[in-house]
N, C-alpha and C positions, 0 to 999 in steps of 0.2 A: 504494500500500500504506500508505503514513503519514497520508495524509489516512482510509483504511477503519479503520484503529487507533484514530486519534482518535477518529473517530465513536461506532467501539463502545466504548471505552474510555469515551466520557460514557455512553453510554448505559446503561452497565454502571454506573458511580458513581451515577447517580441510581436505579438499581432496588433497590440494593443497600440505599443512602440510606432511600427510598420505602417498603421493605416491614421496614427496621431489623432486615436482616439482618447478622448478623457470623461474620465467622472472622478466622483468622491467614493468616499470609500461602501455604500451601498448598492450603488453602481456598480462597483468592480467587484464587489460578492455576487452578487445577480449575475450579471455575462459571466465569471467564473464557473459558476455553478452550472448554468445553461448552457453554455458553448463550451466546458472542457469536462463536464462531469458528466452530465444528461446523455450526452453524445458518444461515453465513454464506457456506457454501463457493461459491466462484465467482464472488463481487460484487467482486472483480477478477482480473484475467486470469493473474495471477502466485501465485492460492491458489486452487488447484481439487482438492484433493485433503485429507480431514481426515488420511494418512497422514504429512502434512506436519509438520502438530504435532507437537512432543516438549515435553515437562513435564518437568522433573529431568534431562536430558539432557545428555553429554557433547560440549565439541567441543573441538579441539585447543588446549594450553594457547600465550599468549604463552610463546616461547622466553626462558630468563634461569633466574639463577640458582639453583638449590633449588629450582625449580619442578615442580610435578609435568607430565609428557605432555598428560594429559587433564584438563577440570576442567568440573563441573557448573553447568549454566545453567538457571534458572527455567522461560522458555518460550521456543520456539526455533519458527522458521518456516521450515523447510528452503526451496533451491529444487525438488525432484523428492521427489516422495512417499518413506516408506520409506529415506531416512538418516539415515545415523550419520555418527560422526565416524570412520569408520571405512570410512567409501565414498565412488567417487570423488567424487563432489560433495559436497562435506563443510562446502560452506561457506554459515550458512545468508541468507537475505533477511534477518530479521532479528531479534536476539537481544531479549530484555525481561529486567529483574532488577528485582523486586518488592522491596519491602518495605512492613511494615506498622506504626504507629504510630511510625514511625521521623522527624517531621516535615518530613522532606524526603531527595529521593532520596540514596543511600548514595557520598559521595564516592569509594570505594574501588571502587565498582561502575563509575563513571561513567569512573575511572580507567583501570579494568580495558578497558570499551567504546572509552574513547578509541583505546589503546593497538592493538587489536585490530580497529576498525576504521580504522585508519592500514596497517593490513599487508593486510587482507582491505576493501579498496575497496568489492566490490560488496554488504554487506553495513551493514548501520546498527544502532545500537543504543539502547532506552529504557530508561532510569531511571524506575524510580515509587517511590510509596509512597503509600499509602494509609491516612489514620488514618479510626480507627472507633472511639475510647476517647471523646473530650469533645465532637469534632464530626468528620462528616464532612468529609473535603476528601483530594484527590488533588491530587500534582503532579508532574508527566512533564519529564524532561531527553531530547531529542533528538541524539542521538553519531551524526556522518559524517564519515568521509574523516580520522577522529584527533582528532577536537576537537569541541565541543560547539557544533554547530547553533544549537542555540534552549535555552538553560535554561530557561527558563518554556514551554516545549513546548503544555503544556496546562496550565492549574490551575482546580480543579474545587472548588465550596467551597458549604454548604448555607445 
């Protein structure tokens, strides 16, 4: 699944790049999802389903103080089509938290990923961000097992 990410995730940054298309960062979850995911169904064994996708989607908060239950995630890849954080399989493959002209991914996100996936094992989580103000360039933090994988994950630059 992380090596299928990557791939469409470049290939996504240079079309984007290529045809000097922009949006903000809900924009670029949306055509993500729809033109490198929807299109993609089943080129691995673990995403055969586009009911798997959620955009804007809830899934249980880390437990701690003043926090709320539930707390909304950019794009989420459930494992079984058709969950919530609200069904039994609630926990998903793996979470993505965008951002856009922000120079680099959102420490607070990544924090967030760490934390979360340190409790939910079978689960990973990416960090992007994508500017599209002065030059294109993406860069991906990869979060497993509570701690950050690979900070330079991916970085994509025109």
């Amino acid at each position: 699944m992380k090596e299928f990410l990557k791939h469409k995730l470049t290939e996504f940054f240079y079309e984007i790049q290529q045809n000097e298309w922009y949006g903000k960062e809900r924009e670029l979850v949306s055509r993500f999802a729809f033109s490198k995911l929807v299109s993609n169904i089943n080129s691995t064994p673990e995403f055969y389903d586009p009911a798997q996708i959620g955009i804007e989607v809830r899934v249980k908060q880390i437990e701690g103080i003043k926090k709320k239950e539930f707390v909304c995630k950019d794009l989420i890849i459930w494992k079984q089509p058709n969950s919530t954080a609200w069904t039994k399989h609630n926990i998903p493959i793996v979470i993505m938290e965008w951002k856009h002209n922000n120079g680099q991914p959102y420490n607070k996100d990544i924090q967030w990923l760490e934390e979360y996936t340190s409790i939910n094992k079978s689960c990973f989580g990416i960090a992007l961000n994508i500017d599209t103000k002065f030059k294109f360039q993406l860069s991906a933090t990869l979060i497993e097992n509570g701690r950050i994988k690979e900070e330079n994950w991916l970085i994509l630059n025109t």
